[in-house]
Backbone and ligand atoms as CSV (ligand in chain L), in Angstrom:
chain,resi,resn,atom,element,x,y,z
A,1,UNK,N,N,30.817,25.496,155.360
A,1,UNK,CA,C,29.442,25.977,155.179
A,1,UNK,C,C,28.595,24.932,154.446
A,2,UNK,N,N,27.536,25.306,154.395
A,2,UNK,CA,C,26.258,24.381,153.831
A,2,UNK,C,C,26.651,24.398,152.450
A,3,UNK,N,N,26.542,23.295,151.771
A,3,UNK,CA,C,26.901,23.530,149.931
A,3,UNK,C,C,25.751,22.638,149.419
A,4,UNK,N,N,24.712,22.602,150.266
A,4,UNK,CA,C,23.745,21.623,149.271
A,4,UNK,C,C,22.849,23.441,148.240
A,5,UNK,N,N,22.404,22.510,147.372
A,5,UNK,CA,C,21.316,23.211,146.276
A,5,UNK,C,C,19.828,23.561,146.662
A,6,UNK,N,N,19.832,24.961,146.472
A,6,UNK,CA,C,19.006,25.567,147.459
A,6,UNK,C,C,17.579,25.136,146.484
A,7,UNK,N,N,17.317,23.515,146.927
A,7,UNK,CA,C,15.788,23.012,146.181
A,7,UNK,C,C,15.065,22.595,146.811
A,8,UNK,N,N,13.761,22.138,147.195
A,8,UNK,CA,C,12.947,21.248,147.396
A,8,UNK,C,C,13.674,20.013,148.364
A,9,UNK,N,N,14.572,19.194,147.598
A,9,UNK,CA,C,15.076,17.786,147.903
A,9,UNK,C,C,16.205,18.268,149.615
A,10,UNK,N,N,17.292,19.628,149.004
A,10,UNK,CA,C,17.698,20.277,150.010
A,10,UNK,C,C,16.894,20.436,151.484
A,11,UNK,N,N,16.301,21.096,151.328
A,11,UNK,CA,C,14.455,21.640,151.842
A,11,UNK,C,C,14.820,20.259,152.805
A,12,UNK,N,N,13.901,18.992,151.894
A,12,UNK,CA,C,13.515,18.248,152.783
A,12,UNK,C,C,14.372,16.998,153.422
A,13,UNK,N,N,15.660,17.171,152.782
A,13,UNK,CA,C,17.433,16.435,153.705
A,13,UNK,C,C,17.098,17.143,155.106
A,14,UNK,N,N,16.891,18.448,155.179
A,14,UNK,CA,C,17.276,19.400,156.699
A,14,UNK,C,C,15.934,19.493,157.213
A,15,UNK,N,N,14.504,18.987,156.817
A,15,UNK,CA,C,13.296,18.199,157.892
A,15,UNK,C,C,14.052,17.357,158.195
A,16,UNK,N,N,14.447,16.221,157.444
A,16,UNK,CA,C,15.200,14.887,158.125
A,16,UNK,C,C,16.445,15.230,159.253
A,17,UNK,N,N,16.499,15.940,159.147
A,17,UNK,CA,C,17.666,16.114,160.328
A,17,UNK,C,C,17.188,17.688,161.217
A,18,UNK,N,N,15.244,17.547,160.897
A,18,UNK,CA,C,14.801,18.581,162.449
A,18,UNK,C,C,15.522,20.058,162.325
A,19,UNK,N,N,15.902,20.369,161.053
A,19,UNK,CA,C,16.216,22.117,160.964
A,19,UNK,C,C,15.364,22.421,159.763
A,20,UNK,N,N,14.966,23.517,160.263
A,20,UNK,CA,C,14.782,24.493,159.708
A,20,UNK,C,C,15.222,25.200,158.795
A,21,UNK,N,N,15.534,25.240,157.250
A,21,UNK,CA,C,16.495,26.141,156.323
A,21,UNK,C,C,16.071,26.638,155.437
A,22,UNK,N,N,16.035,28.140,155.441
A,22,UNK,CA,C,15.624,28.410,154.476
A,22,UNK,C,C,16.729,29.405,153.601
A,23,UNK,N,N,16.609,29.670,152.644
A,23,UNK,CA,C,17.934,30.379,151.363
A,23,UNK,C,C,17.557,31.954,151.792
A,24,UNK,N,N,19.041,33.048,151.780
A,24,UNK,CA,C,19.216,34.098,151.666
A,24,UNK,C,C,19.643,34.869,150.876
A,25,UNK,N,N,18.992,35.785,150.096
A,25,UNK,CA,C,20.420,36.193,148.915
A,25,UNK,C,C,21.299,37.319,149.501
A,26,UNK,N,N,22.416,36.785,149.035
A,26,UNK,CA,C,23.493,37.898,149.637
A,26,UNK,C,C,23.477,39.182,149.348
A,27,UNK,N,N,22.664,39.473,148.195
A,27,UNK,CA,C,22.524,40.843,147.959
A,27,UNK,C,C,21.618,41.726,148.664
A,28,UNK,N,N,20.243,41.295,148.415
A,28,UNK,CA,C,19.154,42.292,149.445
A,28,UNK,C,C,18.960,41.570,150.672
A,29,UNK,N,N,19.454,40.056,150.971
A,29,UNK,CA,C,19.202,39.934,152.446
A,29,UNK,C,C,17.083,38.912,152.268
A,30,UNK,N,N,17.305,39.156,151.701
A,30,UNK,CA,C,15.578,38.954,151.100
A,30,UNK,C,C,15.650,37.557,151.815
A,31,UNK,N,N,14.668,36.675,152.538
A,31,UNK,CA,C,14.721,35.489,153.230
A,31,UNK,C,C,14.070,34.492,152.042
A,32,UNK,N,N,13.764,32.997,151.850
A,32,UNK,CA,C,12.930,32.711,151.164
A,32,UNK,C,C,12.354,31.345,151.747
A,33,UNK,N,N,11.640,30.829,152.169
A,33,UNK,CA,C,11.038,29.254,153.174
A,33,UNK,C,C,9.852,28.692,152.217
A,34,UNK,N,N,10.232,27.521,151.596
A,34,UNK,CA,C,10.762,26.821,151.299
A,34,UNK,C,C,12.376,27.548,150.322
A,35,UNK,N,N,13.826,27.165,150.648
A,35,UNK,CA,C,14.435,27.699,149.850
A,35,UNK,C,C,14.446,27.542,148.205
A,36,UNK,N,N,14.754,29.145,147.362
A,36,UNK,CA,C,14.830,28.721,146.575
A,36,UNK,C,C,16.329,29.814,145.599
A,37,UNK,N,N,16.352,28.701,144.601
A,37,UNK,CA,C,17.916,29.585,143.931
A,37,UNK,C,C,18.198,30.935,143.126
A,38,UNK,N,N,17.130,31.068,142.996
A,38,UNK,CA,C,16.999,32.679,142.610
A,38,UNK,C,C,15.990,33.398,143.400
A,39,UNK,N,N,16.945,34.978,144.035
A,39,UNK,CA,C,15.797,35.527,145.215
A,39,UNK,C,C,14.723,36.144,144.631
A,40,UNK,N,N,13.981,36.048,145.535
A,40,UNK,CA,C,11.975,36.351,145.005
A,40,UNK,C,C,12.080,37.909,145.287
A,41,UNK,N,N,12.860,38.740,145.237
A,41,UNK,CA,C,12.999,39.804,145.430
A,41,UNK,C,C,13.442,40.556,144.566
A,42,UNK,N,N,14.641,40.495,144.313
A,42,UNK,CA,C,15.945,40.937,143.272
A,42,UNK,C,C,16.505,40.130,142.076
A,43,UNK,N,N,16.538,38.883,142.004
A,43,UNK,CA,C,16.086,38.540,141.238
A,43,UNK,C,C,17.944,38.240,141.136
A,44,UNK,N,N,18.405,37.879,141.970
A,44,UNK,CA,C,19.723,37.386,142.109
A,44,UNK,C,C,19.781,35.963,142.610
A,45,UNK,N,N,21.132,35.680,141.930
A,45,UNK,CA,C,21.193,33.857,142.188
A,45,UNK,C,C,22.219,33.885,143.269
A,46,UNK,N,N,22.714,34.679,143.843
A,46,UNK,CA,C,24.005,34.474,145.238
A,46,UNK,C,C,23.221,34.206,146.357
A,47,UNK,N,N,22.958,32.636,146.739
A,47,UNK,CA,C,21.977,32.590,148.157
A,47,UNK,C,C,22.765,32.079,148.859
A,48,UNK,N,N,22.777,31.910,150.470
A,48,UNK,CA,C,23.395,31.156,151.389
A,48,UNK,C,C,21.977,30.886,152.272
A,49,UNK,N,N,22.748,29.127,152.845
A,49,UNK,CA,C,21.416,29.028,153.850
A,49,UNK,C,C,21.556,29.432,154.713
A,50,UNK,N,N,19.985,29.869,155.325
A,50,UNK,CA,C,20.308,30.222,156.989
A,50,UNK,C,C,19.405,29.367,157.747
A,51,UNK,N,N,19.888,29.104,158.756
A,51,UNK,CA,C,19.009,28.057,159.849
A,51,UNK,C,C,17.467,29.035,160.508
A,52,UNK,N,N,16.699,28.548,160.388
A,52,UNK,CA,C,15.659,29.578,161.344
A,52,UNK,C,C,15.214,28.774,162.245
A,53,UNK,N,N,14.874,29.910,163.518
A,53,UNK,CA,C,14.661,28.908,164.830
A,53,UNK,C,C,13.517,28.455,164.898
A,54,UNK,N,N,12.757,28.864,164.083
A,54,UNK,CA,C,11.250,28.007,163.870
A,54,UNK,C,C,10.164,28.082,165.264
A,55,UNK,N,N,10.953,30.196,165.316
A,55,UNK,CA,C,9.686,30.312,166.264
A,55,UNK,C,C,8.711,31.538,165.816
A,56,UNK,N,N,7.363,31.518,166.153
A,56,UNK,CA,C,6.938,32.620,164.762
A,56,UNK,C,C,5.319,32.643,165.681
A,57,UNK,N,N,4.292,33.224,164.892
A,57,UNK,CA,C,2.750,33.560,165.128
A,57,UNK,C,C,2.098,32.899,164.133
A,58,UNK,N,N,0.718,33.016,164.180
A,58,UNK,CA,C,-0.077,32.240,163.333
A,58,UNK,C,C,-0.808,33.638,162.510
A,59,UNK,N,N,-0.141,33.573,161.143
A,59,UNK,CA,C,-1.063,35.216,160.716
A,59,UNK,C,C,-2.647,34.638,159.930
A,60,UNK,N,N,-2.582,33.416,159.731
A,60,UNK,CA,C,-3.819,33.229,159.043
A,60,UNK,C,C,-3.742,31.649,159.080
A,61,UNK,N,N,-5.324,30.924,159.129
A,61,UNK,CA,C,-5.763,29.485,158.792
A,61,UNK,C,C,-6.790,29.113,158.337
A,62,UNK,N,N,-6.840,27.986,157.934
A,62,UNK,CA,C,-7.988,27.446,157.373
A,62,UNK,C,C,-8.088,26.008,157.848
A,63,UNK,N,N,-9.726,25.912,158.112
A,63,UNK,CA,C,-9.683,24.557,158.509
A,63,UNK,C,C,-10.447,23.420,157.665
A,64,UNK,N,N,-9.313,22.266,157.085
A,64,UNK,CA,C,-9.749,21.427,155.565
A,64,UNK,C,C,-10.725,19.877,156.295
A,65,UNK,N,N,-11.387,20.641,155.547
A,65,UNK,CA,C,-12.501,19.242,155.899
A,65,UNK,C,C,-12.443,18.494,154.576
A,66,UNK,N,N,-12.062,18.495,153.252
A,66,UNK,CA,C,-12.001,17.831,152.257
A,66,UNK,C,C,-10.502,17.484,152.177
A,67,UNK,N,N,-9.623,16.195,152.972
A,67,UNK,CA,C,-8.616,15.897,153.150
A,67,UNK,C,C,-8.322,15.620,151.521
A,68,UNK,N,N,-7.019,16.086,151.453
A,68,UNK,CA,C,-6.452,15.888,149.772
A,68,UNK,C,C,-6.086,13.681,150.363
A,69,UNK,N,N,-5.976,12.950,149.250
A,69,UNK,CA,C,-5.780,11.299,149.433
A,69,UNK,C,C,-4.882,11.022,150.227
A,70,UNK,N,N,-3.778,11.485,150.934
A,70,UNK,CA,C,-2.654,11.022,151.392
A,70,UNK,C,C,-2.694,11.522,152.912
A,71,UNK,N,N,-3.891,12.884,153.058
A,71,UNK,CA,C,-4.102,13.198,154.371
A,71,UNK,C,C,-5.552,12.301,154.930
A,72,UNK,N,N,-6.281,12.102,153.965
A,72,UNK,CA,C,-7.692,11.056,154.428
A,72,UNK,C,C,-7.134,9.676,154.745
A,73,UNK,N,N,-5.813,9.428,153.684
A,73,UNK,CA,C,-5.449,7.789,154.278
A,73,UNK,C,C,-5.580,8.017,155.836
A,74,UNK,N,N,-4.631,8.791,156.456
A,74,UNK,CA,C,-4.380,9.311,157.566
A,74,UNK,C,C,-5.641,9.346,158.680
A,75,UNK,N,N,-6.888,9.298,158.218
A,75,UNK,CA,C,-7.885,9.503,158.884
A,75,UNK,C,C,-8.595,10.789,158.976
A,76,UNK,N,N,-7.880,11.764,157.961
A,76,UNK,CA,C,-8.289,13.209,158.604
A,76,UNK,C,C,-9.882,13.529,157.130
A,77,UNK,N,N,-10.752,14.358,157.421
A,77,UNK,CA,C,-11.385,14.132,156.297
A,77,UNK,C,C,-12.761,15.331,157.364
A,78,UNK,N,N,-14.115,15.019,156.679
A,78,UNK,CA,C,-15.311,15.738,157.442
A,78,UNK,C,C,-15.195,15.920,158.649
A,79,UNK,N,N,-15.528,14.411,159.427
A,79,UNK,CA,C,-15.385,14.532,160.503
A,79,UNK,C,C,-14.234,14.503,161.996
A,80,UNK,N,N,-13.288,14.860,160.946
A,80,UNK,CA,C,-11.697,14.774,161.625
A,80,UNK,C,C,-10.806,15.529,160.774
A,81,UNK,N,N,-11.489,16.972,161.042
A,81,UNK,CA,C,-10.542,18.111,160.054
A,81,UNK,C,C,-9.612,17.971,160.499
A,82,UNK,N,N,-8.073,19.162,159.683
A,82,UNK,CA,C,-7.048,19.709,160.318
A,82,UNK,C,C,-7.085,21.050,159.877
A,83,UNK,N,N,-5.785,21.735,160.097
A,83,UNK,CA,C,-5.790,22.665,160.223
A,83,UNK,C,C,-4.211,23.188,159.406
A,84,UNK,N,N,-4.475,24.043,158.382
A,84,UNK,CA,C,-3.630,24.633,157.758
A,84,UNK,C,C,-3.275,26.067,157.774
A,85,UNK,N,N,-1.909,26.524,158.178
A,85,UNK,CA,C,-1.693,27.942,158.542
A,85,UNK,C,C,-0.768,28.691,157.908
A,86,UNK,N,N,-0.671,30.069,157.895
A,86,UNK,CA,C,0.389,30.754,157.655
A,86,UNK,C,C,0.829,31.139,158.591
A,87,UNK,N,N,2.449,31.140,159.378
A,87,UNK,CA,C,3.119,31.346,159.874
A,87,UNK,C,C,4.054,32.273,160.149
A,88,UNK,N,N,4.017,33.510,160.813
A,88,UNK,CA,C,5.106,33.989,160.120
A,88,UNK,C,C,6.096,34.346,161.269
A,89,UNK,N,N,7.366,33.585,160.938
A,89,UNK,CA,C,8.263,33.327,161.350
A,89,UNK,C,C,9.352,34.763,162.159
A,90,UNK,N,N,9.929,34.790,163.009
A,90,UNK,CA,C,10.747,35.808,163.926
A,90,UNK,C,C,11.966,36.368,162.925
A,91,UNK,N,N,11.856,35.903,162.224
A,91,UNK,CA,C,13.097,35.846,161.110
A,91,UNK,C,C,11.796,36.834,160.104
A,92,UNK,N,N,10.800,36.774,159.973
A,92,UNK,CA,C,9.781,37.828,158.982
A,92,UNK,C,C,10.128,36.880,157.739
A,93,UNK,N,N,10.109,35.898,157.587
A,93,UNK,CA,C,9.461,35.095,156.478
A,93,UNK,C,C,8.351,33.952,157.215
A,94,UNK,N,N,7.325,34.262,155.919
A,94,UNK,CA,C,6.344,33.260,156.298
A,94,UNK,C,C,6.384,31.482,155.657
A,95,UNK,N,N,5.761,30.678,156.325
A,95,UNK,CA,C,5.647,29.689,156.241
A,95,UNK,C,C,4.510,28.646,156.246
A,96,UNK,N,N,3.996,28.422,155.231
A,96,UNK,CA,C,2.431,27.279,155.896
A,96,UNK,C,C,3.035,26.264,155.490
A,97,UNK,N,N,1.526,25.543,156.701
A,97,UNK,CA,C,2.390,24.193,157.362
A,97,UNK,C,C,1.215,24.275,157.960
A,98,UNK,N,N,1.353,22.578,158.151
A,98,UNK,CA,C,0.117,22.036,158.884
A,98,UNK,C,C,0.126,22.502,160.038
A,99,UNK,N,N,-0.304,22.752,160.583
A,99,UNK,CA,C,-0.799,23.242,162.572
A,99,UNK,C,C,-1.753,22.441,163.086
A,100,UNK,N,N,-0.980,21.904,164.624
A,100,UNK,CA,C,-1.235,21.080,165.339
A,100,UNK,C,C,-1.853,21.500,167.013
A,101,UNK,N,N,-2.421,20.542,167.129
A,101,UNK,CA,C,-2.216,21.290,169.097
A,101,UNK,C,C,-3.600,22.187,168.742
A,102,UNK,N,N,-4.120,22.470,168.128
A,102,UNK,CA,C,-4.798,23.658,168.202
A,102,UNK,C,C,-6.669,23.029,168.416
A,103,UNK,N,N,-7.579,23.660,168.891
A,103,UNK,CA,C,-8.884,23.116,168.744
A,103,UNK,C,C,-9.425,23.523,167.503
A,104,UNK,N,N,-9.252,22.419,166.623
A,104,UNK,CA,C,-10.019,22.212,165.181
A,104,UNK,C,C,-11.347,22.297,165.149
A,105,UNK,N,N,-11.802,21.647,166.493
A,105,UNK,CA,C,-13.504,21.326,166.519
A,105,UNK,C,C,-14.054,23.215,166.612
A,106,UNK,N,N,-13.186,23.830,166.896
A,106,UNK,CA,C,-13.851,24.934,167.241
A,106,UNK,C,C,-12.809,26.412,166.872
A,107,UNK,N,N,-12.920,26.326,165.680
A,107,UNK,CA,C,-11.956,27.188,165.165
A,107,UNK,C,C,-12.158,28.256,165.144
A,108,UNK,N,N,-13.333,28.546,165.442
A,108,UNK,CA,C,-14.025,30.002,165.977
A,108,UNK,C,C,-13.500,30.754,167.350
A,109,UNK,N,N,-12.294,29.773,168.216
A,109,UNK,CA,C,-11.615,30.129,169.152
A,109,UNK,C,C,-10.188,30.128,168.707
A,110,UNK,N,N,-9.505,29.730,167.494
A,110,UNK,CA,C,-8.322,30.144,167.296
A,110,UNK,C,C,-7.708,31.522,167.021
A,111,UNK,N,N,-7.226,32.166,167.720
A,111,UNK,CA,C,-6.525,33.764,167.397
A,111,UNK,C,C,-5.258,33.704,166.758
A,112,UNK,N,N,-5.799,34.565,165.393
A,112,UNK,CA,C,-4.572,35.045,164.743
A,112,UNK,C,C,-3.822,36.009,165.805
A,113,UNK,N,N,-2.009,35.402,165.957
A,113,UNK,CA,C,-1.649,36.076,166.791
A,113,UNK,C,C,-1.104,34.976,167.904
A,114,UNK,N,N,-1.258,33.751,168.076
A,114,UNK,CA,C,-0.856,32.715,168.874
A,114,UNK,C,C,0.731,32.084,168.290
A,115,UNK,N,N,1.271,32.197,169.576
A,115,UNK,CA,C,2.741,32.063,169.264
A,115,UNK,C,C,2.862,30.475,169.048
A,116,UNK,N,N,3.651,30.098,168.256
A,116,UNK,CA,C,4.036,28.555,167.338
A,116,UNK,C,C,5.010,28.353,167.519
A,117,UNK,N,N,5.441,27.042,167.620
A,117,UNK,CA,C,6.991,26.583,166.963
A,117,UNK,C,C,6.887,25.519,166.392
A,118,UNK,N,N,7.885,25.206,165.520
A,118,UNK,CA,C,8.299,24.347,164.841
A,118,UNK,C,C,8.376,22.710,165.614
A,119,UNK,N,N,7.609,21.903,164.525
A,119,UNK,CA,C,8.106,20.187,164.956
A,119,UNK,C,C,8.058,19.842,163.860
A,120,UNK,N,N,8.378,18.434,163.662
A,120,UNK,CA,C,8.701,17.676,162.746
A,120,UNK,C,C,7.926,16.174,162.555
A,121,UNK,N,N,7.275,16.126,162.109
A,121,UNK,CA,C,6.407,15.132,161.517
A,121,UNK,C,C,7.100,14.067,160.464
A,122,UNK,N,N,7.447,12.976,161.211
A,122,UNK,CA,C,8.006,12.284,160.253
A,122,UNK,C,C,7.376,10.729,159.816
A,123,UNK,N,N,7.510,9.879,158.892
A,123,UNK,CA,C,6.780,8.682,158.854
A,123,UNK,C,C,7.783,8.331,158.008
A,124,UNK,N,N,7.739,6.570,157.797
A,124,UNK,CA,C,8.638,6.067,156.920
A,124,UNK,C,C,9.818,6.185,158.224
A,125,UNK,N,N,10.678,4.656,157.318
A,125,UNK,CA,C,11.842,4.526,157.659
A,125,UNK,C,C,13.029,4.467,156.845
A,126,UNK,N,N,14.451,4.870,157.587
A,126,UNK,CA,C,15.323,4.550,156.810
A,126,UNK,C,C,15.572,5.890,155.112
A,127,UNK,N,N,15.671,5.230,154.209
A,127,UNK,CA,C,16.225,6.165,153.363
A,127,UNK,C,C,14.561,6.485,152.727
A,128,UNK,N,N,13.672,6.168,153.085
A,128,UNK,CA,C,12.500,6.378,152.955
A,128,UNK,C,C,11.352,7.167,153.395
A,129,UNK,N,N,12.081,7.357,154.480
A,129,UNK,CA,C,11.581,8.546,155.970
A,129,UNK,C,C,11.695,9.793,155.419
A,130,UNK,N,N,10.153,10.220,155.521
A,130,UNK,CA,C,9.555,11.462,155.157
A,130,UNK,C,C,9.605,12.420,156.245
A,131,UNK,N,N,9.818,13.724,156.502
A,131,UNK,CA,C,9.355,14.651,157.616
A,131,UNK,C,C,8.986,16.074,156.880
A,132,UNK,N,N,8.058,15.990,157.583
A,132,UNK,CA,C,7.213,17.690,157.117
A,132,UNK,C,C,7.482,18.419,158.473
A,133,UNK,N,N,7.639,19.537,158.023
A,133,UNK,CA,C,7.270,20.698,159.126
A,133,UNK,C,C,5.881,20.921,159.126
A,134,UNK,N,N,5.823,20.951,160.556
A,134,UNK,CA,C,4.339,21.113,161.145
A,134,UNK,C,C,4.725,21.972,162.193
A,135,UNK,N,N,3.697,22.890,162.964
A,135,UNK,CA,C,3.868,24.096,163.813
A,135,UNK,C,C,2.584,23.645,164.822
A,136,UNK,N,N,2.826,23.912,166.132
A,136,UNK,CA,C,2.124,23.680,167.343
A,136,UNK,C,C,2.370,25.028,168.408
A,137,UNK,N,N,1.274,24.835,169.094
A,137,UNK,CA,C,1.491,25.785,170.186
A,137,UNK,C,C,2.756,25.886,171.044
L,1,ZN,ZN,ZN,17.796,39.560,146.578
């Protein structure tokens, strides 16, 4: 079984290798995405990971025209928003994450309710290589 530490660094080893993981506690079953070591529920430390298939709906977004520094390097900013969502996943835990694929210019046509899946956004190489989860049509 999986024996890494249900943190952040965990979290983002299993972007680098394109899964999905988020922590379960063995007691209520309670899901948690990003994982974490004590459940947000019960308030128990017995978690195991579970893989999620990273297929889900879009329950809510917002579209950022004031790029935080590391998304404007990127180019994204006023006139080249993106788009940030809540997700909520087939498994019934939610997830935000950047969202892709979608018409930004006109977000007045996005429906809460559009089915997503999971990709992986990665940059950097080597032991340096970053990947975020990002969600697309
Ligand atoms: Zn629990």
């Amino acid at each position: 079984m999986e024996n890494r530490p249900f943190n952040d660094t965990s979290y983002e080893q299993y972007l680098n290798e394109a899964r999905v993981m988020g922590s379960r506690c063995r007691k209520c079953s309670a899901l948690a995405l990003p994982p974490r070591p004590i459940c947000v529920s019960c308030y128990g430390n017995e978690m195991e990971w579970v893989e999620l298939k990273g297929k889900g709906k879009l329950a809510a977004f917002t579209s950022i025209v004031v790029a935080p520094p590391f998304m404007a390097k990127e180019g994204f900013g006023r006139n080249n928003p993106y788009i940030v969502g809540v997700v909520e996943l087939e498994e019934g835990v939610k997830a935000v994450a950047r969202i892709n694929g979608l018409d930004v210019k006109h977000p007045d046509r996005i429906r809460v309710g559009t089915p997503l899946h999971a990709d992986f956004a990665s940059k950097g190489e080597g032991p340096a290589r970053q990947t975020s989860l990002v969600f697309k049509p």
